[in-house]
C-alpha angles and dihedrals in degrees: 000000000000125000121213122219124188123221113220085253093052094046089056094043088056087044086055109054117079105272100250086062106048090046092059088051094050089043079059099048090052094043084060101055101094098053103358090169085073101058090032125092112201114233111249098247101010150078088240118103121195135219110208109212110180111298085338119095127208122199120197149160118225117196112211108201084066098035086240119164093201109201111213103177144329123207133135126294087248099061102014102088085047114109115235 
């Protein structure tokens, strides 16, 4: 089994959702834990890998030797790939 760790940017993208919504998101992170491989798509030219819910996007690390899904943040499709 996996574990999921927040970053501090992350933590204040799920506070700010409306709560149906980020439940929903959080209900799907748990739900890849124990083969997250199969629900994340891995970022054309980068590390990140990405979990699609519903029109929402997460990005994350994972870190293989500890078995980490690291969450790196979680917007909409719309705003998650800008650069801030």
């Amino acid at each position: 089994m996996w574990s999921i760790e927040w970053s501090g940017e992350a933590q204040g993208d799920i506070l700010g959702i409306e709560k149906k919504i980020a439940e929903r998101i959080v209900r799907k992170l748990d739900s890849t834990v124990s083969d997250p491989m199969r629900y994340f798509e891995r970022q054309v030219g980068s590390d990140e890998y990405k979990l699609r819910v519903g029109d929402w996007r997460v990005l994350a690390l994972f870190y293989y030797d500890k078995k980490i899904i690291w969450i790196e943040k979680v917007n909409h499709r719309k705003n998650i790939y800008k650069k801030s």
